[in-house]
Phi, psi and omega in degrees: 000150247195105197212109192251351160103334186336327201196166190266109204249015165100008203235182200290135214023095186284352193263346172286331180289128163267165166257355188300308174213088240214160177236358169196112153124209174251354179219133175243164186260136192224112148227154169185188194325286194317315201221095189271331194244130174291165153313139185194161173291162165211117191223150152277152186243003165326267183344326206230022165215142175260002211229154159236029153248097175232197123194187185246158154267085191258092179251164156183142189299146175216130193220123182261150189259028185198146186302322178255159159220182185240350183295153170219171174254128160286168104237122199238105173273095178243170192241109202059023154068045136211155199283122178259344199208097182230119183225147205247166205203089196290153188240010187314276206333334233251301195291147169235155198264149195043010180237134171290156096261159194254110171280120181241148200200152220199124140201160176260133199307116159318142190286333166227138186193142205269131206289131176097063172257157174219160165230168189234110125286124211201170152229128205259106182230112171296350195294148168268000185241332177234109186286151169249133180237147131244132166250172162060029171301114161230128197249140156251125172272112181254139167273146173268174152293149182249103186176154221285300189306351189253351226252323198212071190248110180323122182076014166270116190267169184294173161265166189039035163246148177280000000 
């Protein structure tokens, strides 16, 4: 999946695209305290995964309007529109105040998961002072081998964990 930010493709909070700042095309996703949650996926993951060994795969350009930030990357698995798995991604370490960069970030789909999960990707920032912009979100679901070596890949993170 695929969000270059250009147009609205349907995916969660289209009010967020901006013209303020961008790192490819005219419009980035602009968040802070008024609008806290970015453009983001809302996908079922039955359909898009063969493996109960997966994970995702999250890159996208992110440009903080501050030395520090408080922003993070989400990922939320819920069931019946409640969350069983939410695990966060701080994006301080990462961020530079006024230079885009490319964040890339991996982790893996629980192995059990009760049918008709979805999951949300999204990136969340509360600050009223340092707005966050994102462009170029590309999310990939990769299935794995279900074998042990595939099962725990460095720098891949667990779910539900901080």
């Amino acid at each position: 999946f695929f969000n270059d930010m250009e147009r609205d493709l349907g995916w969660m909070n289209p009010g967020t695209l901006s013209d303020i700042d961008v790192v490819s095309g005219k419009k980035s996703s602009k968040i802070d305290s008024a609008q806290a949650f970015s453009v983001g996926l809302e996908e079922k993951i039955q359909p898009v995964l063969s493996s109960k060994n997966a994970i995702i795969r999250i890159s996208a350009w992110v440009l903080s309007k501050g030395y520090t930030s408080i922003s993070s990357l989400v990922v939320d698995y819920e069931t019946d529109e409640k969350s069983f798995c939410y695990t966060s991604f701080d994006l301080d370490p990462f961020v530079h105040n006024e230079e885009w960069v490319k964040i890339e970030f991996g982790i893996y789909v629980p192995r059990k998961l009760p049918e008709n999960t979805s999951v949300k990707i999204y990136f969340y920032n509360p600050s009223a002072t340092v707005p966050l912009f994102i462009d170029d979100l590309k999310i990939d679901f990769v299935s794995l081998k279900d074998e042990l070596d595939y099962q725990s890949i460095e720098g891949v993170k667990i779910p539900c964990r901080k």
